[in-house]
C-alpha positions, 0 to 999 in steps of 0.5 A: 499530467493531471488525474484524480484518484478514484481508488479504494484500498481494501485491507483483506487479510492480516497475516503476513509472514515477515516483520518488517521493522517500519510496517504501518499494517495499514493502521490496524493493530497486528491481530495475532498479537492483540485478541485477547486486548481490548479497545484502548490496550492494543500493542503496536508490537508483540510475540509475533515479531510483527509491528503496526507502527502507528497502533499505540497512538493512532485510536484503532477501535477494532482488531481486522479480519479477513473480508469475504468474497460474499453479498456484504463485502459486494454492498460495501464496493457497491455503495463506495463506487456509487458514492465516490465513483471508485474505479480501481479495488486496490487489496492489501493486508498484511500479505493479500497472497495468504488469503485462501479466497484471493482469486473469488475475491478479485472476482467480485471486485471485478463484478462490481465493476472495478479494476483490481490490484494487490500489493504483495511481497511475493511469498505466497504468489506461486500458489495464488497469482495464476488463478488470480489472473484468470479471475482478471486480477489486472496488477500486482505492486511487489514490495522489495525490501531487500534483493540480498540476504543481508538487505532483508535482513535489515529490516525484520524482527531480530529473531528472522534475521537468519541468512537462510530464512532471508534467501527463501523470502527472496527466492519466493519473490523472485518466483511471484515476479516471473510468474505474475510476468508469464500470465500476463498481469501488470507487474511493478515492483516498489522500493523504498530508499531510505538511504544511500546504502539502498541504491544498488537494490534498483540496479540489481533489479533494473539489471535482473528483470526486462522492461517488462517489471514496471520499477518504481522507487518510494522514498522513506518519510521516516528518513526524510533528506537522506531518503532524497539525497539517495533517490538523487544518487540513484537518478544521476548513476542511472542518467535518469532524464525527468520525462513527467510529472504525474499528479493525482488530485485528491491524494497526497501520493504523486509520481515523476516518470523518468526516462533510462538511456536504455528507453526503460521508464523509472517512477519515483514516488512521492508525499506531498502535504494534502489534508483534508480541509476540515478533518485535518485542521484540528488534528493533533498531528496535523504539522510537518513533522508527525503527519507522515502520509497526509491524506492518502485515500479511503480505506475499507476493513472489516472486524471481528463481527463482520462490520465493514469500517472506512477509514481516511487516515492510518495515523487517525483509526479512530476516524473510521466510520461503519460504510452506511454512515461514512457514505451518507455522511459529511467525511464522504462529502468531505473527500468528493470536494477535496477532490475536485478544487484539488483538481482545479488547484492542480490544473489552474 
Protein backbone atom coordinates (compact mmCIF):
# COMPACT_ATOMS: atom_id res chain seq x y z
CA UNK A 1 0.00 0.00 0.00
CA UNK A 2 1.11 3.11 -1.28
CA UNK A 3 0.14 7.27 0.05
CA UNK A 4 1.57 10.22 0.01
CA UNK A 5 2.14 12.63 2.76
CA UNK A 6 0.19 15.48 3.04
CA UNK A 7 0.71 16.38 6.68
CA UNK A 8 1.89 19.69 8.25
CA UNK A 9 3.33 19.36 11.76
CA UNK A 10 3.02 22.40 13.54
CA UNK A 11 4.86 23.10 16.85
CA UNK A 12 2.20 25.14 19.02
CA UNK A 13 3.68 25.26 22.45
CA UNK A 14 7.26 24.67 24.06
CA UNK A 15 6.62 23.94 27.78
CA UNK A 16 6.55 20.44 28.79
CA UNK A 17 6.56 18.87 31.85
CA UNK A 18 9.23 15.91 31.80
CA UNK A 19 12.48 15.75 30.43
CA UNK A 20 12.87 12.91 28.74
CA UNK A 21 16.77 12.32 28.03
CA UNK A 22 16.39 11.77 23.98
CA UNK A 23 13.96 14.63 23.25
CA UNK A 24 14.53 16.55 19.81
CA UNK A 25 11.97 19.36 20.86
CA UNK A 26 11.30 19.38 17.35
CA UNK A 27 14.62 20.78 16.51
CA UNK A 28 13.82 24.31 18.41
CA UNK A 29 16.01 24.92 21.53
CA UNK A 30 14.27 24.63 24.99
CA UNK A 31 12.82 28.44 25.55
CA UNK A 32 12.80 28.29 29.29
CA UNK A 33 16.60 27.68 29.12
CA UNK A 34 17.62 29.77 26.49
CA UNK A 35 15.88 33.72 26.58
CA UNK A 36 18.48 35.54 27.61
CA UNK A 37 20.94 33.55 24.40
CA UNK A 38 21.44 34.70 21.55
CA UNK A 39 21.43 33.03 17.75
CA UNK A 40 24.66 30.97 17.82
CA UNK A 41 24.67 30.60 21.80
CA UNK A 42 21.75 28.16 22.36
CA UNK A 43 22.10 25.55 25.10
CA UNK A 44 20.76 22.30 23.93
CA UNK A 45 20.57 21.52 27.88
CA UNK A 46 19.88 23.80 31.04
CA UNK A 47 18.20 24.60 34.58
CA UNK A 48 15.17 22.84 33.22
CA UNK A 49 16.33 19.51 33.27
CA UNK A 50 14.83 19.46 29.72
CA UNK A 51 16.89 18.62 26.51
CA UNK A 52 16.73 19.43 22.40
CA UNK A 53 19.27 17.20 21.36
CA UNK A 54 20.21 18.42 18.15
CA UNK A 55 20.12 22.36 19.63
CA UNK A 56 24.17 22.57 19.70
CA UNK A 57 24.57 21.56 15.98
CA UNK A 58 21.67 22.06 14.30
CA UNK A 59 21.80 26.16 13.52
CA UNK A 60 18.45 27.13 14.99
CA UNK A 61 18.16 31.09 14.55
CA UNK A 62 15.02 31.49 16.90
CA UNK A 63 13.88 30.55 20.15
CA UNK A 64 9.69 29.34 19.33
CA UNK A 65 6.47 30.51 21.07
CA UNK A 66 3.45 29.62 21.62
CA UNK A 67 1.03 29.90 17.96
CA UNK A 68 -2.05 31.61 18.21
CA UNK A 69 -5.48 30.57 16.94
CA UNK A 70 -5.68 34.17 15.10
CA UNK A 71 -5.89 35.62 11.44
CA UNK A 72 -1.87 35.01 11.06
CA UNK A 73 -1.65 31.31 12.16
CA UNK A 74 -5.30 30.85 9.71
CA UNK A 75 -2.85 32.41 6.58
CA UNK A 76 0.09 30.33 7.47
CA UNK A 77 -2.30 26.88 7.21
CA UNK A 78 -3.96 28.59 4.55
CA UNK A 79 -1.00 29.51 1.90
CA UNK A 80 0.66 25.80 2.98
CA UNK A 81 -2.52 23.91 2.06
CA UNK A 82 -2.52 25.73 -1.07
CA UNK A 83 0.76 25.34 -2.03
CA UNK A 84 1.64 21.49 -0.98
CA UNK A 85 -1.89 20.34 -0.70
CA UNK A 86 -2.05 19.74 3.07
CA UNK A 87 -4.53 17.76 4.51
CA UNK A 88 -3.87 16.82 8.09
CA UNK A 89 -2.60 19.65 10.83
CA UNK A 90 -0.53 17.51 12.99
CA UNK A 91 0.13 19.93 16.60
CA UNK A 92 3.18 19.03 18.76
CA UNK A 93 5.41 20.89 21.22
CA UNK A 94 7.00 20.33 23.48
CA UNK A 95 3.39 19.11 25.09
CA UNK A 96 0.58 20.45 22.88
CA UNK A 97 -2.08 19.70 26.24
CA UNK A 98 -0.50 23.07 28.19
CA UNK A 99 -1.48 25.17 25.56
CA UNK A 100 -4.23 27.43 26.98
CA UNK A 101 -6.14 27.70 23.65
CA UNK A 102 -5.63 23.93 22.12
CA UNK A 103 -9.42 23.39 21.46
CA UNK A 104 -9.53 27.20 19.36
CA UNK A 105 -6.49 25.97 17.97
CA UNK A 106 -7.76 22.76 16.76
CA UNK A 107 -10.71 24.73 15.65
CA UNK A 108 -9.33 26.78 12.93
CA UNK A 109 -7.25 24.14 11.52
CA UNK A 110 -10.41 22.38 11.39
CA UNK A 111 -11.78 25.83 9.53
CA UNK A 112 -8.79 25.66 7.26
CA UNK A 113 -10.15 22.68 5.89
CA UNK A 114 -7.80 19.87 7.53
CA UNK A 115 -7.99 17.03 9.54
CA UNK A 116 -6.31 17.26 13.10
CA UNK A 117 -4.28 15.56 15.44
CA UNK A 118 -1.75 16.00 18.56
CA UNK A 119 0.73 14.31 19.85
CA UNK A 120 0.69 14.36 23.58
CA UNK A 121 2.26 12.45 26.61
CA UNK A 122 -0.88 12.56 28.61
CA UNK A 123 -0.21 14.89 31.58
CA UNK A 124 -2.53 17.55 31.00
CA UNK A 125 -5.68 15.84 28.68
CA UNK A 126 -8.22 15.43 31.47
CA UNK A 127 -8.48 19.49 31.46
CA UNK A 128 -8.17 19.78 27.65
CA UNK A 129 -9.20 16.61 25.38
CA UNK A 130 -13.03 16.89 25.99
CA UNK A 131 -13.27 20.25 24.54
CA UNK A 132 -10.69 19.35 22.01
CA UNK A 133 -12.91 16.78 20.72
CA UNK A 134 -15.96 19.11 20.61
CA UNK A 135 -13.72 21.45 18.45
CA UNK A 136 -13.42 18.25 16.20
CA UNK A 137 -9.97 17.12 17.14
CA UNK A 138 -9.89 13.72 15.09
CA UNK A 139 -6.63 11.96 16.77
CA UNK A 140 -4.40 12.02 19.61
CA UNK A 141 -0.77 10.01 19.14
CA UNK A 142 0.03 9.35 23.20
CA UNK A 143 3.89 8.91 23.70
CA UNK A 144 4.45 6.03 26.24
CA UNK A 145 7.87 6.15 27.45
CA UNK A 146 7.36 4.23 30.60
CA UNK A 147 4.08 1.99 32.06
CA UNK A 148 6.20 1.42 35.59
CA UNK A 149 7.59 4.04 37.79
CA UNK A 150 10.86 2.45 37.05
CA UNK A 151 10.59 2.58 33.22
CA UNK A 152 9.85 6.50 33.35
CA UNK A 153 12.12 7.10 35.33
CA UNK A 154 14.88 5.89 33.13
CA UNK A 155 14.54 8.06 30.68
CA UNK A 156 14.44 11.73 32.57
CA UNK A 157 16.55 14.29 33.98
CA UNK A 158 18.29 12.66 37.05
CA UNK A 159 16.76 15.23 39.48
CA UNK A 160 12.65 13.83 38.40
CA UNK A 161 13.85 10.54 38.98
CA UNK A 162 11.47 10.12 41.85
CA UNK A 163 9.09 6.90 42.23
CA UNK A 164 6.20 9.37 43.08
CA UNK A 165 6.63 11.76 40.55
CA UNK A 166 6.81 8.91 38.14
CA UNK A 167 3.65 7.26 39.33
CA UNK A 168 1.41 10.90 38.80
CA UNK A 169 2.89 11.28 35.04
CA UNK A 170 1.76 7.46 34.54
CA UNK A 171 -1.57 7.94 36.10
CA UNK A 172 -2.37 11.32 34.22
CA UNK A 173 -1.71 9.12 31.25
CA UNK A 174 -3.78 6.74 31.88
CA UNK A 175 -6.58 8.98 32.53
CA UNK A 176 -6.05 11.20 28.86
CA UNK A 177 -6.01 7.46 27.39
CA UNK A 178 -9.59 6.81 28.81
CA UNK A 179 -10.66 9.85 28.39
CA UNK A 180 -9.70 10.44 24.68
CA UNK A 181 -11.32 6.86 24.35
CA UNK A 182 -14.71 7.82 26.07
CA UNK A 183 -15.56 10.92 23.67
CA UNK A 184 -14.85 9.31 20.72
CA UNK A 185 -11.32 10.79 19.40
CA UNK A 186 -8.70 8.25 17.57
CA UNK A 187 -6.42 7.27 20.10
CA UNK A 188 -3.14 5.38 19.62
CA UNK A 189 -0.56 4.96 21.65
CA UNK A 190 3.41 5.25 20.36
CA UNK A 191 6.62 3.34 22.10
CA UNK A 192 9.84 3.52 21.22
CA UNK A 193 11.78 0.25 21.78
CA UNK A 194 15.34 0.79 22.15
CA UNK A 195 16.08 -2.50 23.77
CA UNK A 196 14.96 -5.67 24.63
CA UNK A 197 14.38 -4.57 28.37
CA UNK A 198 11.24 -2.46 26.75
CA UNK A 199 9.42 -5.27 25.66
CA UNK A 200 7.08 -5.95 28.42
CA UNK A 201 5.84 -2.30 27.97
CA UNK A 202 3.67 -3.57 24.70
CA UNK A 203 2.22 -6.04 26.55
CA UNK A 204 1.35 -4.36 29.65
CA UNK A 205 -0.34 -1.93 27.34
CA UNK A 206 -1.85 -4.49 24.79
CA UNK A 207 -3.26 -6.44 28.08
CA UNK A 208 -4.32 -3.04 29.89
CA UNK A 209 -6.39 -1.39 26.99
CA UNK A 210 -9.21 -2.95 24.52
CA UNK A 211 -8.63 -2.82 20.80
CA UNK A 212 -9.75 0.28 20.72
CA UNK A 213 -6.23 2.08 21.70
CA UNK A 214 -4.51 1.86 18.46
CA UNK A 215 -0.67 0.64 19.66
CA UNK A 216 1.91 1.23 17.42
CA UNK A 217 5.69 0.40 18.07
CA UNK A 218 8.91 3.18 17.16
CA UNK A 219 11.93 1.83 16.86
CA UNK A 220 14.92 3.94 18.35
CA UNK A 221 17.71 5.34 15.60
CA UNK A 222 19.86 6.23 18.37
CA UNK A 223 19.97 2.47 19.47
CA UNK A 224 20.15 1.14 15.90
CA UNK A 225 20.29 -3.00 15.88
CA UNK A 226 19.35 -3.44 19.23
CA UNK A 227 16.22 -1.21 18.89
CA UNK A 228 15.35 -4.11 15.90
CA UNK A 229 16.29 -7.10 17.57
CA UNK A 230 13.98 -6.22 20.39
CA UNK A 231 11.00 -5.21 17.96
CA UNK A 232 11.78 -8.97 16.69
CA UNK A 233 11.37 -10.46 20.19
CA UNK A 234 8.19 -8.58 20.78
CA UNK A 235 6.56 -9.65 17.05
CA UNK A 236 7.35 -13.48 17.59
CA UNK A 237 6.16 -13.33 21.81
CA UNK A 238 3.08 -11.79 20.23
CA UNK A 239 2.82 -14.35 17.21
CA UNK A 240 2.63 -11.38 15.26
CA UNK A 241 1.67 -12.22 11.36
CA UNK A 242 2.81 -9.19 8.86
CA UNK A 243 -0.46 -8.32 7.22
CA UNK A 244 1.09 -5.06 5.17
CA UNK A 245 3.24 -2.94 4.52
CA UNK A 246 2.27 0.71 4.70
CA UNK A 247 4.27 3.26 2.63
CA UNK A 248 4.33 6.79 2.41
CA UNK A 249 5.87 8.48 -0.46
CA UNK A 250 7.30 11.92 0.22
CA UNK A 251 8.79 10.98 3.86
CA UNK A 252 11.23 8.84 5.38
CA UNK A 253 8.64 7.46 7.95
CA UNK A 254 6.86 3.99 6.71
CA UNK A 255 4.68 1.41 8.77
CA UNK A 256 4.21 -2.62 8.67
CA UNK A 257 0.77 -3.59 10.03
CA UNK A 258 0.54 -6.86 11.93
CA UNK A 259 -2.11 -9.06 12.76
CA UNK A 260 -2.15 -10.47 16.84
CA UNK A 261 -4.09 -14.22 17.26
CA UNK A 262 -6.61 -12.13 19.08
CA UNK A 263 -7.36 -10.28 15.44
CA UNK A 264 -5.87 -7.06 17.38
CA UNK A 265 -3.97 -4.74 14.56
CA UNK A 266 -0.22 -3.79 15.81
CA UNK A 267 1.88 -0.95 13.78
CA UNK A 268 5.57 -1.15 13.84
CA UNK A 269 6.89 2.21 12.68
CA UNK A 270 10.19 2.72 10.70
CA UNK A 271 13.15 5.00 8.85
CA UNK A 272 13.89 4.69 5.60
CA UNK A 273 16.74 6.64 4.04
CA UNK A 274 14.70 9.44 1.94
CA UNK A 275 16.38 13.03 1.36
CA UNK A 276 15.54 15.66 -0.32
CA UNK A 277 17.26 15.29 -3.87
CA UNK A 278 19.04 18.75 -3.81
CA UNK A 279 18.83 19.98 -0.37
CA UNK A 280 20.34 17.00 1.06
CA UNK A 281 23.50 16.42 -1.37
CA UNK A 282 25.49 18.65 -0.01
CA UNK A 283 24.65 18.49 3.96
CA UNK A 284 26.95 17.83 6.11
CA UNK A 285 25.23 14.88 7.80
CA UNK A 286 24.11 13.72 4.90
CA UNK A 287 25.64 9.80 5.70
CA UNK A 288 24.14 6.79 7.30
CA UNK A 289 25.26 7.50 10.59
CA UNK A 290 24.73 11.38 11.53
CA UNK A 291 21.25 11.76 9.65
CA UNK A 292 19.14 10.19 12.06
CA UNK A 293 15.36 10.96 10.47
CA UNK A 294 16.20 11.59 6.71
CA UNK A 295 13.63 13.70 5.34
CA UNK A 296 10.53 13.67 7.29
CA UNK A 297 7.99 16.26 6.53
CA UNK A 298 7.50 20.23 6.76
CA UNK A 299 7.57 21.74 9.73
CA UNK A 300 5.69 24.98 10.82
CA UNK A 301 6.97 27.33 14.17
CA UNK A 302 6.33 30.68 15.19
CA UNK A 303 9.00 32.98 17.30
CA UNK A 304 9.38 35.33 19.47
CA UNK A 305 8.14 38.32 17.33
CA UNK A 306 5.13 36.57 15.85
CA UNK A 307 6.86 35.21 12.39
CA UNK A 308 5.98 31.92 11.38
CA UNK A 309 9.20 29.88 9.89
CA UNK A 310 8.94 26.33 7.64
CA UNK A 311 11.18 24.03 8.16
CA UNK A 312 12.38 20.67 6.62
CA UNK A 313 14.92 19.26 8.82
CA UNK A 314 15.37 19.25 12.88
CA UNK A 315 19.14 18.38 12.32
CA UNK A 316 19.29 21.55 9.76
CA UNK A 317 17.08 24.55 11.66
CA UNK A 318 19.02 26.81 9.70
CA UNK A 319 17.06 25.81 6.64
CA UNK A 320 14.00 27.29 8.16
CA UNK A 321 12.59 29.90 5.80
CA UNK A 322 9.63 32.87 6.62
CA UNK A 323 6.15 30.98 5.15
CA UNK A 324 5.70 33.89 2.07
CA UNK A 325 9.64 32.76 0.78
CA UNK A 326 9.41 28.87 1.57
CA UNK A 327 6.09 28.54 -0.44
CA UNK A 328 6.95 30.75 -3.28
CA UNK A 329 10.11 29.22 -3.43
CA UNK A 330 12.54 26.58 -4.61
CA UNK A 331 12.42 24.21 -1.24
CA UNK A 332 8.70 24.13 -1.68
CA UNK A 333 9.01 23.14 -5.36
CA UNK A 334 11.63 20.92 -3.95
CA UNK A 335 9.42 18.74 -1.36
CA UNK A 336 6.16 18.83 -4.05
CA UNK A 337 8.91 16.73 -6.91
CA UNK A 338 10.03 14.63 -3.97
CA UNK A 339 6.83 13.62 -3.88
CA UNK A 340 5.60 12.75 -6.70
CA UNK A 341 8.87 10.46 -8.42
CA UNK A 342 8.73 9.10 -4.49
CA UNK A 343 5.36 7.94 -5.41
CA UNK A 344 6.37 6.64 -8.79
CA UNK A 345 9.37 5.00 -7.29
CA UNK A 346 7.25 3.28 -4.77
CA UNK A 347 4.81 2.26 -7.09
CA UNK A 348 6.80 1.17 -10.50
Amino acid sequence: MVTTDRTLRVKVIDSCGMTCSFCHNEGTPVGADNRGHQAGAFAPTGPSGRVSIYAATNGSRFLSEPVLPDEAFRHALTRLRKALDFDEVHLTGGEPTLHPRLPQLVATAKECGYEVSVTSNGENGRRVLADCARAGLDHVNFSVFGTTPEELSQVQHSRYRKPALAQRKIDALNESIRLAMDVGIGTRANVVLPHRSHVPRVHRLLNEYSDNLSVRVLSSLADGERSLQAIDLLLSELQAELEEVRLIAGTSGFRMAYRLPTGRELIVKHIRPLRLPDTCTDCRFNNPTDCEEGYYGVRLYRDTAGEFHVGVCIQRMDLCLPVEEFAAGEACAEVAHLRQADFHNLTA
